[in-house]
Structure formats: C-alpha cells, structure tokens
N, C-alpha and C positions, 0 to 999 in steps of 0.2 A: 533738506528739500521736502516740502511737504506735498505729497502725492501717495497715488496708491492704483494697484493695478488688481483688480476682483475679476473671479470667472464665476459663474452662477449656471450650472444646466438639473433641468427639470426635464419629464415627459415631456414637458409643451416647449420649453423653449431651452436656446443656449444664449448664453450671454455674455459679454468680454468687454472690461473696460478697466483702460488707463486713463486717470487724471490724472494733473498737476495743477496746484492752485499756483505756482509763480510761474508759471508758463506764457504765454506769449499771443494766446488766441490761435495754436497751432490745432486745427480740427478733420476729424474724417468720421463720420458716422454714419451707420448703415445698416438699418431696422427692418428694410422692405416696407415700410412704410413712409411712404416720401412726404407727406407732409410735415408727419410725428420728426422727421430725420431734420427736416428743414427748423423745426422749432428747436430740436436741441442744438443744433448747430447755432442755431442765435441768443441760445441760453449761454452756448460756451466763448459766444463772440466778447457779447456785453458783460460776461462775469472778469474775459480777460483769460481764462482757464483753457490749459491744454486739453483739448478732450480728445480723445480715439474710444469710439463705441461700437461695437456691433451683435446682431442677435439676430438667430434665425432662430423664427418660429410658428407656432401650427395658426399660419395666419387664414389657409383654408375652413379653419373653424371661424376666427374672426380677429379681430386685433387686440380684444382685451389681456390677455395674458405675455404678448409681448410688448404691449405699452407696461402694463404693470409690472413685470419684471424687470425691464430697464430700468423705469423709477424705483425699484426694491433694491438694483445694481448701486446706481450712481448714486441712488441716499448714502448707502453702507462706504462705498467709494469716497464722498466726499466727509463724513465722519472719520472713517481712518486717513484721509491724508490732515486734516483741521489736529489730530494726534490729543492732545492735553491739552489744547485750547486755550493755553497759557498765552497770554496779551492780546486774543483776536478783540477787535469791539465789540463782537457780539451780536450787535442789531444791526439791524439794516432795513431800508426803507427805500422805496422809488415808486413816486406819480410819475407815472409815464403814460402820453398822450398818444394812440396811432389815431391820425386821422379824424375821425367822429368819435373813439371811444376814449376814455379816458378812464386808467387802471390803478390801481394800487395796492404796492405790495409791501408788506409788512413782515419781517418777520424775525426771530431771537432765538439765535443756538442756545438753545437754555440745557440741553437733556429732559427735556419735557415734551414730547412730540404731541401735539396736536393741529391741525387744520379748520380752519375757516373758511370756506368757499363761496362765495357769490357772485354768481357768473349766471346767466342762463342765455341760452343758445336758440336762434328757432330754426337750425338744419339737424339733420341727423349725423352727417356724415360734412368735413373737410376735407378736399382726396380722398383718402381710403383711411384716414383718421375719422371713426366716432367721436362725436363732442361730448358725449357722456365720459371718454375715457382722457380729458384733461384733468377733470378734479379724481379720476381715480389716480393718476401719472403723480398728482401732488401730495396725496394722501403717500401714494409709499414712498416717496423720495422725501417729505416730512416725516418722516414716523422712521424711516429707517436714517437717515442725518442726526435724530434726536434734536428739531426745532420747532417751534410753535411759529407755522404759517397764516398766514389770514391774510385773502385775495380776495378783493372787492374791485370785479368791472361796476362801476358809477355810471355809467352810460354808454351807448353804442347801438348800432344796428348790424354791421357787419359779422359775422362771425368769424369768417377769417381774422380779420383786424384783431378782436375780443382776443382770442388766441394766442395772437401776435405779440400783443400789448403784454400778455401775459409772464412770457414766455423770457422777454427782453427785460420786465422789472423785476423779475424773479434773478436774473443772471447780475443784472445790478445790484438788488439788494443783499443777493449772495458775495458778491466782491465788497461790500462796503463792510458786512458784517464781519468778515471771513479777515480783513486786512488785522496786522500785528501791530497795535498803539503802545501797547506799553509791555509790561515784564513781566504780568501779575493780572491771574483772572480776575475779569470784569465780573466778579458778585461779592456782596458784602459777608456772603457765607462761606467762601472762598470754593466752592464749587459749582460746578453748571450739571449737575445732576441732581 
C-alpha cells in the first residue's frame, strides 16, 4: 500500500497528515483556513487520493507559515508514500479549463525539485487565503515531493477560478504521473535522482 502518515510541528505551526495514493478520494482537511482547505480537498478529489490533513497555526500573524508547512507536509507525504518509484510514469500533465481561465500543469517526479510559476492575481487575499501564498504552497510541496513543477495560468480574469484551475490540474497531473505502468523506473539512468 503506498501511503504515509507525517506530523511536522514548529513554533508556528502543528501539522498531521495521512495520505494514500490508492485510496478512494476519502478526505477531511482542516487548516483554519477555509479557502486553502477547500483547494486541497480538490487537489485530493481529482488526484483520487485519500487525504486526512490538518494544522493549527499562528494564523493571528497571518497564513503564510501554515499554508507553507502543509505544502512542506504533504510534499514529504507524498514522496514517502510514491517509496522507490519503481514503475510510476513519472510525468504527468493536465490543461484544464475553469470557466474563462485556462491552466496547465506539467510536471516530472524526477528527484530534481524545481518550480515554475506563472499565475498572476489582481486580489490580495481569496477568503482568508493570500494569493501570494499559492506559488509559495507549490514551491514547498515541489521541493519537498522531489518534482519539477511548471504552472502556467494562459488566461483568466477571475482569481478564484485561477486558483481553482490550479489546484484540480495539479491533483490530476499528480494521479497520472504517480500511477504504476510497468516494473522498472522510467529513466534511462535507472534513477530518478
């Protein structure tokens, strides 16, 4: 069974999360931040993934440290349960359209973490989600996973939506890359580090 269950606490924040990548889109997460809660819940819909998350933390200062630690969570999370990555495909990829925006995400468990971002936002805040803290949410969930991300919203006005879009091709392109094809990692070097 490929899952994994991490606890993460700091000064600022506590953090508890069980995954399972053959799980069933079984989810309960709860950030105190109900927008942030709403997006990973549709990350865990459309990846197909068991997710149970939660984290309290010094949201009185503001939300970047428990958006960022849940992404530094659920990277690490979903690296240990992926194990030795023996047969997964690897890539993964999803245009996905909300509404007026139209998103794409890209992206390769390589063991290479890197991030690509281009999105830009004209609110400051979603609910009580900052829009500046989606591309930090993907920075540490790329970098701690060990994959090379690259999100490009292509158009849109909405920033909800933007978001949105983001959030659902990201969970996609993580269930396509993440699925078992064959016996044998996908690299000619025979590793993904």
């Amino acid at each position: 069974m490929r899952q994994a269950q991490l606890k993460r606490t700091t000064a600022e924040t506590d953090v508890q999360c069980s995954l399972n990548l053959e799980g069933s889109a079984q989810i309960d997460v709860n950030t105190g931040i109900g927008f942030f809660d709403h997006m990973l819940t549709l990350w865990a819909f459309h990846s197909g993934y068991d997710l149970t998350l939660s984290a309290q933390g010094d949201l009185e200062v503001c939300d970047d440290h428990t958006i960022e630690d849940c992404g530094i969570v659920l990277g690490n999370a979903f690296k240990e349960a992926l194990g030795d990555c023996v047969g997964i495909a690897r890539y993964g990829n999803m245009r996905l359209p909300m509404d007026e925006v139209l998103c794409d995400v890209t992206l390769d468990i390589s063991g290479r973490p890197y991030l690509v971002c281009n999105v830009e936002f004209m609110r400051e805040k979603v609910g009580e989600m900052s829009t500046e803290m989606v591309e930090e949410f993907l920075r540490a969930f790329a970098f701690n996973a060990g994959m090379t991300l690259h999100v490009n919203v292509e158009y849109g006005k909405n920033d909800h939506h933007k978001i949105e879009a983001i959030f659902k091709a990201l969970g996609r392109a993580c269930k396509q890359a993440s699925q078992i094809v064959s016996n044998s990692i996908q690299s000619s070097k025979g590793s993904l580090v």
